[in-house]
VEXTORKE-542339 format. One record per residue (C-alpha): x, y, z; residue number from 1; residue in one letter. Coordinates in Angstrom, 1 decimal, always signed. Example, Ala and Ser with C-alpha at 12.3 -4.5 7.8 and 13.67 -1.06 7.14 Angstrom:
{{+12.3 -4.5 +7.8} 1 'A'}
{{+13.7 -1.1 +7.1} 2 'S'}
end
This chain:
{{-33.3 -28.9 -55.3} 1 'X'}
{{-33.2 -32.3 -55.7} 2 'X'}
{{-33.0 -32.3 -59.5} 3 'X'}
{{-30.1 -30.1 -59.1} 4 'X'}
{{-28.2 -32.1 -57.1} 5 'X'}
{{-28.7 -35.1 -58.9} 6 'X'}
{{-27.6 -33.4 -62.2} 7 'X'}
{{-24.1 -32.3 -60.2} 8 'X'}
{{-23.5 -35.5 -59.2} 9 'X'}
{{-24.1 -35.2 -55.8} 10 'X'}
{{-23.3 -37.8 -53.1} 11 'X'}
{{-26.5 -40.3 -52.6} 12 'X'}
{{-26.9 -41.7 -49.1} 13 'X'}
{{-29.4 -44.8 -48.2} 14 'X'}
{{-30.2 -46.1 -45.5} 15 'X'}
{{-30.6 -49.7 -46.7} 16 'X'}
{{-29.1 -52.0 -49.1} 17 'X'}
{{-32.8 -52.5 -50.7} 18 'X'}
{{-32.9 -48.8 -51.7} 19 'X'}
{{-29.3 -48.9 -53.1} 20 'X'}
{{-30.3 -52.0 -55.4} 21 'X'}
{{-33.2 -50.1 -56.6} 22 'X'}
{{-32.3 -46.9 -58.3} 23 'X'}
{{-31.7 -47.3 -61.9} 24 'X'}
{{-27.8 -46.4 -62.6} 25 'X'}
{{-28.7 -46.3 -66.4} 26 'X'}
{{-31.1 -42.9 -65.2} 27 'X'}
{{-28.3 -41.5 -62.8} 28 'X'}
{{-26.0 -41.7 -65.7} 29 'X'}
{{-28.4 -39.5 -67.7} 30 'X'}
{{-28.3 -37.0 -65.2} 31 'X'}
{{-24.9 -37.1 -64.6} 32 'X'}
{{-22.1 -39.8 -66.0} 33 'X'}
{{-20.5 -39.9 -62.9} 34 'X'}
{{-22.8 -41.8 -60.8} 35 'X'}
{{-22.2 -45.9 -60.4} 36 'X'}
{{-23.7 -48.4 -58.3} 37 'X'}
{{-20.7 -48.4 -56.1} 38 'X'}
{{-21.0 -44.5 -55.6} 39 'X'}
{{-24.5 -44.6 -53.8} 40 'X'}
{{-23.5 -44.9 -49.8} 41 'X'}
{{-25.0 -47.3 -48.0} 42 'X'}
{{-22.3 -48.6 -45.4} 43 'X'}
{{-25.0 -49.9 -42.5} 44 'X'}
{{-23.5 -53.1 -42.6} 45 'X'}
{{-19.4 -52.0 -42.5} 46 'X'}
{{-17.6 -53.0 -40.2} 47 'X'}
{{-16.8 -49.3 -39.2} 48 'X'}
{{-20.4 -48.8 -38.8} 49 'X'}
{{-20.7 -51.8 -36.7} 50 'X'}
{{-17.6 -50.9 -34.4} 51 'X'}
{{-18.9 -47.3 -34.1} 52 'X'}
{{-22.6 -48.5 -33.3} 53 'X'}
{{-21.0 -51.1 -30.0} 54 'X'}
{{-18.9 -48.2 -29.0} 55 'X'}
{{-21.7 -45.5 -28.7} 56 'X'}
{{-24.5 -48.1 -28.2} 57 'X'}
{{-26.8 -47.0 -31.4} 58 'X'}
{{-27.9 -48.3 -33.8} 59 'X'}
{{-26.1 -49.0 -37.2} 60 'X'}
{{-28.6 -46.8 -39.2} 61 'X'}
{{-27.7 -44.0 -36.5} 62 'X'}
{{-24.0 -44.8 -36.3} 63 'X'}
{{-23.9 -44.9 -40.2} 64 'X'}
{{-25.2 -41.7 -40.5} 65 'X'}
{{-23.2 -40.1 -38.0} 66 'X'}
{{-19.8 -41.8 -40.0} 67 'X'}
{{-20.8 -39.4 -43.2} 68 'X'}
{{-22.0 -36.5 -41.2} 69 'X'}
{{-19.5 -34.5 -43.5} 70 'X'}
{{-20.6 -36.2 -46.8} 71 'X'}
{{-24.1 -35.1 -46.3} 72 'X'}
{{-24.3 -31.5 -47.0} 73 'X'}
{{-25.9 -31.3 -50.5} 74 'X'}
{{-26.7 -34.8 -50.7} 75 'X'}
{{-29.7 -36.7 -51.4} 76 'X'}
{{-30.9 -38.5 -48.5} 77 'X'}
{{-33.0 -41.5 -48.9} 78 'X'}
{{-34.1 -43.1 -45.9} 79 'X'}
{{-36.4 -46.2 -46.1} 80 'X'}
{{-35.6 -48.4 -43.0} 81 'X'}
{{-34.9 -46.6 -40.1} 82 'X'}
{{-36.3 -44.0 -38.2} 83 'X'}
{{-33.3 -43.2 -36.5} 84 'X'}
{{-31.3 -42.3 -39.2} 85 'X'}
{{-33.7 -40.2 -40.2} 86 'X'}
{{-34.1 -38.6 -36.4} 87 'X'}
{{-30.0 -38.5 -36.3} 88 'X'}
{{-30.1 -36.5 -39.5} 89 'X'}
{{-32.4 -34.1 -38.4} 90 'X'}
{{-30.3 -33.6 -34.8} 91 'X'}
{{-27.3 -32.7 -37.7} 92 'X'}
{{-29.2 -30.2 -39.5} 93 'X'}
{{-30.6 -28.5 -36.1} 94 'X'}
{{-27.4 -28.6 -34.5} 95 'X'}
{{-24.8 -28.8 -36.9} 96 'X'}
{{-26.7 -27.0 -39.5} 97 'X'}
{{-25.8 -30.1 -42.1} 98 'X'}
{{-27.9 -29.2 -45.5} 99 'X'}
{{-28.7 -31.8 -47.8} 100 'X'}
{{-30.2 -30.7 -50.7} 101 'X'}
{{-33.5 -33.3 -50.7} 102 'X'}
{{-34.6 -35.9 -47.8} 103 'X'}
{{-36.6 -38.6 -49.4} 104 'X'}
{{-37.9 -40.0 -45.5} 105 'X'}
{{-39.8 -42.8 -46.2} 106 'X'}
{{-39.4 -44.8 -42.6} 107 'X'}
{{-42.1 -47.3 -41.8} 108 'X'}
{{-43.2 -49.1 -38.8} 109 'X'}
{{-44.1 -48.0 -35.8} 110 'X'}
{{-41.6 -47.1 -33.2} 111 'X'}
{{-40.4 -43.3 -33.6} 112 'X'}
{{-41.6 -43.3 -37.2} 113 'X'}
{{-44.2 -40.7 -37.3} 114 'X'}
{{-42.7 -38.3 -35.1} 115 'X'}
{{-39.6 -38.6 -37.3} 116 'X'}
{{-41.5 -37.9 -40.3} 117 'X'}
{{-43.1 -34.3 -38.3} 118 'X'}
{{-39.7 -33.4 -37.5} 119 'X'}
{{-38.2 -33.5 -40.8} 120 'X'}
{{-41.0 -31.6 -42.0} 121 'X'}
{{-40.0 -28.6 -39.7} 122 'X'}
{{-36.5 -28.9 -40.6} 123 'X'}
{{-36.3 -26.7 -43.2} 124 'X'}
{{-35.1 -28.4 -45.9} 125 'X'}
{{-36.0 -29.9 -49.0} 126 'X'}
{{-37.9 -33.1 -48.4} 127 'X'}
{{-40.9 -35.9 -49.8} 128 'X'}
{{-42.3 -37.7 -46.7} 129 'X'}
{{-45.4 -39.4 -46.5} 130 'X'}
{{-47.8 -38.9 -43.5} 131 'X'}
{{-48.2 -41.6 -40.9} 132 'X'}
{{-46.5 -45.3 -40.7} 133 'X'}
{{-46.4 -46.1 -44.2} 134 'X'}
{{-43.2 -46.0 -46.6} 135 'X'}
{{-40.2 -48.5 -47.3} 136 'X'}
{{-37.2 -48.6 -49.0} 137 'X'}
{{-39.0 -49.7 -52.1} 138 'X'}
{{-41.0 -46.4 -52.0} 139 'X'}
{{-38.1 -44.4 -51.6} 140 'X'}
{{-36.6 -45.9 -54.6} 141 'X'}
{{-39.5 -45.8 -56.1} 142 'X'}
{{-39.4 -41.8 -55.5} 143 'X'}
{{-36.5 -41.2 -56.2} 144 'X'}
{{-36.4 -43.4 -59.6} 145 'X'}
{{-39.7 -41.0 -60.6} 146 'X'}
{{-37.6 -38.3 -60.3} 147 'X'}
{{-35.1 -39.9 -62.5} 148 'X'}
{{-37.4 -40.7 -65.3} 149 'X'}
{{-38.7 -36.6 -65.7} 150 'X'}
{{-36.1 -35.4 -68.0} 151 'X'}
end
């Protein structure tokens, strides 16, 4: 599912600038010319986020998430930060029925970040999450970039 998505050029959504630096634009390209730098969302620090996380009183990851709710259906979703935005993504696909066509949920830490990473896996939809506290944005780059390189 994933490999599909990435050769139609679908949307890419991070969760942190760190992921968003780390996939190689030169292997997007291959899969599909259309994909820049620019063109992989990551808005957790916009100021739209920002005004939306102080009016709900969330967090950016959470309110970012919620600001591309639309966008997300058929996306790739790599999340590497926050478990929230992972947990908010999950609420969208339970309630809102949002589909994105791969979750690469790679929270770490320790507050909400293993029950996130059980939830996603009863979601029902395409996903790569490790078990337990371990992950980071460079492993979901990492992840995503080795699905890049299997042409």
């Amino acid at each position: 599912a994933g490999r599909d998505a990435l050769r139609s050029g679908a949307l890419i959504y991070t969760d942190s600038n760190m992921i968003k630096s780390g996939l190689s634009v030169t292997r997007l390209k291959r899969w599909n010319s259309s994909y820049t730098r620019e063109g992989i969302v990551c808005e957790v620090a916009s100021k739209e986020v920002a005004e939306l996380a102080a009016e709900k009183g969330i967090t950016r990851a959470l309110a970012a998430v919620e600001l591309h709710r639309k966008e997300l259906n058929g996306a790739l979703f790599l999340c590497g930060n926050a478990p929230l935005a992972l947990a908010g993504l999950i609420r969208m696909i339970l309630e809102d029925g949002i589909r994105p066509a791969l979750i690469i949920g790679m929270p770490v830490g320790f507050v909400n970040v293993v029950e996130s990473k059980e939830l996603i896996m009863e979601a029902g939809v395409p996903f790569i999450v490790p078990k337990g506290r371990k992950g980071g944005s460079n492993i979901a780059a990492t992840i995503c970039n080795a699905m890049l390189y299997q042409l």
